[in-house]
C-alpha positions, 0 to 999 in steps of 0.5 A: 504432436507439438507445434515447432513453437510448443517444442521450442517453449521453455517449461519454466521461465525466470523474470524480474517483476515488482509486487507492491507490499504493504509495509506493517511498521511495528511500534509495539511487540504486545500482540494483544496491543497490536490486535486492538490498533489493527481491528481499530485500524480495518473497523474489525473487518477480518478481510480489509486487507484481502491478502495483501502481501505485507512486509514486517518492519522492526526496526523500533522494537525490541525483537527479542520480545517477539513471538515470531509465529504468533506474530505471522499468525495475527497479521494473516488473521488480519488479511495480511500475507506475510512474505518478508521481515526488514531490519531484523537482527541477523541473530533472528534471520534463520528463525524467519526463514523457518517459518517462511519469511524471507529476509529483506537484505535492502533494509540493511542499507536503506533508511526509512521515516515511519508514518502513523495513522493519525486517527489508529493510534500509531501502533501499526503504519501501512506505507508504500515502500519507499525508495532512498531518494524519491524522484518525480514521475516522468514518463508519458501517462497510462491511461485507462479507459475501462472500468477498474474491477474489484481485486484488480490493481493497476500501477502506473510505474514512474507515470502519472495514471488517468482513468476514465471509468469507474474504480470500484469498491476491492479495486486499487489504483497506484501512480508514482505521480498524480492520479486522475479519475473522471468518474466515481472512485469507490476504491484505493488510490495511492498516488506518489507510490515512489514517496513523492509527496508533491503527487495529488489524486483527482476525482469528480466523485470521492467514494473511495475506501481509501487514498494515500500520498506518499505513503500517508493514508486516510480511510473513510468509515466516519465519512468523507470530509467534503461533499463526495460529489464534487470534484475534489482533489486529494494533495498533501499539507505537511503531514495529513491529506487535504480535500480541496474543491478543484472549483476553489483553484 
């Protein structure tokens, strides 16, 4: 027999929730050119990406040289999960939709700057959806004081993020201000989630696979540019990200 509580239990229940997308700005509609930068992109690891969701921005090519399936097709071979297509012509919508996009109808309003990798040739750039006018992170501090697993991802929405314990390697870590870890960061970090460019990373032991400001990343398969087990922080010069000793300031 159900509880009061069970009986009174809706089977279904519709809420807002926000999932962070990687945005893949396409540059070029040559599949085969598309592969070569992702492989260069990821160092030829099929799973670096590990289903991230992944919307596909056209706004700079011509879509009518685009093969839509094969399109999906590549990105999932590349670890991406395809959930939407921004800026497309409307004549293209319904194509999308039956191959299970969905359309994001805010890019038809919104304005966007694509940002290249610098050392991937610029055919595919991975940023952090921005808002129309980024604003600073505000709201008291999350702080967490447990270890952050491989898979897990933590966001710390309109707040600075202080992490106590160790980020592993699969974890990913996201802030709309500054990042702070007092321990190893063997993960992602990516600070100023809402396009502000003056948010920083901190670290007192840089292993990480990745980290990003505002959207600008740098990945780290030719190594580290500084000693990785000096506390370092991680800001933006113009457009590239500089390691700074904190012991300098």
């Amino acid at each position: 027999m159900l509880s009061k509580t069970q009986s009174q239990q809706k089977p279904i229940e519709i809420k807002v929730s926000t999932v962070v997308a990687m945005a893949v700005i396409l540059h070029d509609a040559n599949l085969a050119q598309l592969d070569l930068a992702l492989q260069k992109l990821t160092a030829h690891s099929s799973d670096y990406y590990s289903q991230e969701c992944a919307v596909i921005d056209v706004a700079n090519i011509d879509c009518s040289l685009v093969n839509w399936k094969e399109l999906i097709d590549l990105l999932k071979a590349r670890g991406f999960h395809p959930v939407a297509v921004r800026h497309a012509p409307e004549k293209y919508e319904v194509h999308i939709a039956e191959l299970g996009l969905s359309i994001d109808l805010g890019s038809k309003t919104a304005t966007h700057s694509a940002l290249d990798f610098a050392e991937a040739a610029a055919s595919i750039a991975k940023i952090i959806p921005e808002p129309a006018k980024p604003i600073a992170a505000s709201s008291a501090p999350m702080v967490i004081d447990t270890p952050v697993r491989g898979g897990q991802r933590v966001y710390a929405r309109g707040a600075d993020l202080i992490i106590t314990a160790v980020v592993n390697n699969g974890a990913e870590v996201i802030a709309d201000g500054n990042i702070h870890i007092y321990a190893p960061l063997r993960g992602r970090a990516l600070a100023g989630a809402n396009g502000n460019t003056a948010a920083r990373i901190f670290t007192t032991s840089l292993e990480a696979e990745l980290v990003s400001i505002a959207g600008i990343y740098r990945t780290f398969e030719h190594g580290y540019p500084a000693d990785p087990l000096l506390p370092l922080q991680i800001r933006l010069n113009g457009d590239k990200i500089d390691f700074v000793s904190i012991h300098n300031n």
